[in-house]
C-alpha positions in Angstrom: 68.1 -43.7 115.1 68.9 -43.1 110.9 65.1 -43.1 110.9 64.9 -40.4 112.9 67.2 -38.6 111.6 65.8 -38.8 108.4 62.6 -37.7 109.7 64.1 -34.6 111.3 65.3 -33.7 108.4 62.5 -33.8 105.7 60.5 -31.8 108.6 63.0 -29.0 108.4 62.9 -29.3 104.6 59.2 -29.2 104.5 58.8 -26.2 106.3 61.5 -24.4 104.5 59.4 -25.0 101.8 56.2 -23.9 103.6 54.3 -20.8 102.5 53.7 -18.4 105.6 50.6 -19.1 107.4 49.6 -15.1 108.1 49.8 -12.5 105.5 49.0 -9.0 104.6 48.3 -7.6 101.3 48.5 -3.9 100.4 47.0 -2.8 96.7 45.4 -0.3 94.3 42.8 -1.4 91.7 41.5 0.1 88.6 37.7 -0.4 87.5 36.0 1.3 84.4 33.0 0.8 82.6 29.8 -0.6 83.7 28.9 -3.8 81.4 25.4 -3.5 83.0 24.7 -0.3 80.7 23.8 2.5 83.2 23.0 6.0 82.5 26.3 6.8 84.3 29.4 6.1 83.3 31.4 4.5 86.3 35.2 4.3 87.1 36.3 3.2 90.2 40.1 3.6 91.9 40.1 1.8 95.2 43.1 1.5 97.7 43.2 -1.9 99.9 44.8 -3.7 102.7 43.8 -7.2 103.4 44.8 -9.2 106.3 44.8 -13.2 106.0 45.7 -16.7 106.8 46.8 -19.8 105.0 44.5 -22.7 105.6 46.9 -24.9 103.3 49.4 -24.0 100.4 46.3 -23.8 98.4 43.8 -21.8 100.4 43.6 -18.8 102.2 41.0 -16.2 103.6 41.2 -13.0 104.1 39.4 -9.9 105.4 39.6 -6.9 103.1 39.7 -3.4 103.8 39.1 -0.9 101.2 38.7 3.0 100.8 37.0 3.1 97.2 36.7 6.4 95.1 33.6 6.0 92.9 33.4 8.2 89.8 30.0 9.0 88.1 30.1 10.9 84.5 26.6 11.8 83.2 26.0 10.4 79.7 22.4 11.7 79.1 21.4 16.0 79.0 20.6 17.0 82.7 23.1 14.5 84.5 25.8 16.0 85.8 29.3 14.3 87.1 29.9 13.4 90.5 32.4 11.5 92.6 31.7 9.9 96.0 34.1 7.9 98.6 33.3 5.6 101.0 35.3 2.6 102.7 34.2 -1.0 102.8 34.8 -4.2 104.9 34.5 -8.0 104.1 35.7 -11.2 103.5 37.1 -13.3 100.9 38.7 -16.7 99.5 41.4 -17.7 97.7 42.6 -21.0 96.1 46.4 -21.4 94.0 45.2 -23.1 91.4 48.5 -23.1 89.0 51.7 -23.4 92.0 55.4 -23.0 90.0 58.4 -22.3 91.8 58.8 -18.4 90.8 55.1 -17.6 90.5 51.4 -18.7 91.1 47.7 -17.8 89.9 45.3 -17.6 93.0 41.5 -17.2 91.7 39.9 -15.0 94.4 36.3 -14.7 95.4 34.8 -11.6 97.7 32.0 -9.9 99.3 31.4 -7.3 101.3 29.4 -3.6 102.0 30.3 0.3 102.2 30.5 1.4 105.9 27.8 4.4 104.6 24.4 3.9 105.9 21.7 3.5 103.2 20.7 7.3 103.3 24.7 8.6 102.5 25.3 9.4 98.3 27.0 5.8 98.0 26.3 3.2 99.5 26.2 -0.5 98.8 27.0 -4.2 98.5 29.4 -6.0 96.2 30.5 -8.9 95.1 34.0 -9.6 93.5 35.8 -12.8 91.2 39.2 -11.9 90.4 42.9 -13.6 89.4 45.8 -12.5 90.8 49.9 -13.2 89.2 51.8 -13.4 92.5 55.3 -13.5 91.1 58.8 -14.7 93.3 59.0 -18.0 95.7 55.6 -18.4 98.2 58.0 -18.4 101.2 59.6 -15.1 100.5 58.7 -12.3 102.6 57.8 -9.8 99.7 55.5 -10.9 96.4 54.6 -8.3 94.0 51.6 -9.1 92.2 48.9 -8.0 89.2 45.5 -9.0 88.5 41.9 -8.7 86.6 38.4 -9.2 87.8 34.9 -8.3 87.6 32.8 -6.2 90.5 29.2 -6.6 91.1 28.2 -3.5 93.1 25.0 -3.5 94.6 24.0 0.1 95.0 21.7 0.7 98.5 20.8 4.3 97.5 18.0 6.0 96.2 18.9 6.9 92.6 21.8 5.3 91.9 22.4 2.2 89.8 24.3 -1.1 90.0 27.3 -1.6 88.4 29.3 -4.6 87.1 32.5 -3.4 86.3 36.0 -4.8 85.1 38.6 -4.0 87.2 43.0 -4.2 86.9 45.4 -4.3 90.3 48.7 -4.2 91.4 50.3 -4.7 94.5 51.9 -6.9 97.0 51.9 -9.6 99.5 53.6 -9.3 102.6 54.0 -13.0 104.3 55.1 -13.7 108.4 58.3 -14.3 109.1 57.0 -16.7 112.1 55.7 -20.1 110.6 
């Protein structure tokens, strides 16, 4: 029976300590530059909401759905500046690789494509590696959180380049209440 007992409890302890298993994420990221020297200069400002599930305390996917704002500034005579919008969908990963008890550092990895077809002004593929601060306990329902990355973004269209382009966000996690 004191077996038991003890077992009960370090069950209910456990999953007090348990991160959620669903979780939403809502965010705004900052890109500029193009590393990959294009004859645009490129700054991106993208809105997101991400919906995803905890595999383990360490790993969770996610799908990612963003409306990106892409602006293009001609360097060279004859180019002019232009700005394009187009949303994407697509999936990514996510492993905790440092865990503390107020904060972690998840290293993310993404891919996805624009919703444009190939004939629209932007459209395209992209790939994304990122770090993300989530700050506060992992079982709260509310995490703030900041991060950096790089983009790889794989333009589809006639006449427009690639870009690889550092990015900053903000935002925050929103974990189930239901484990």
């Amino acid at each position: 029976m004191a077996t038991l007992l003890v077992a009960v409890g370090t069950l209910r302890a456990q999953s007090a300590s348990t991160p959620a298993k669903f979780h939403t994420e809502l965010g705004a990221s900052f890109g500029t530059g193009s590393l990959n020297g294009s004859d645009y200069h490129f700054t991106s400002r993208d809105l997101n909401v991400s919906f995803g599930y905890a595999f383990t305390p360490r790993f969770s996917a996610y799908i990612p759905l963003t409306l990106t704002t892409g602006l293009f500034r001609g360097d060279s005579p004859g180019l002019h500046s232009t700005y394009e919008n187009t949303g994407t969908v697509g999936v990514g990963a996510g492993w905790n690789a440092i865990q503390r008890s107020l904060w972690r550092l998840r290293l993310n990895g993404e891919a996805g494509c624009s919703l444009k077809s190939k004939t629209d002004p932007w459209s395209f593929y992209y790939y994304d590696a990122g770090a993300r601060l989530y700050l506060g306990e992992q079982n709260r329902f509310v995490n703030a959180y900041v991060g950096l990355g790089v983009k790889h973004i794989l333009t589809r269209t006639d006449g427009r380049s690639d870009y690889f382009t550092p990015y900053v966000s903000i935002g925050f996690r929103l974990n189930a209440l239901g484990r």
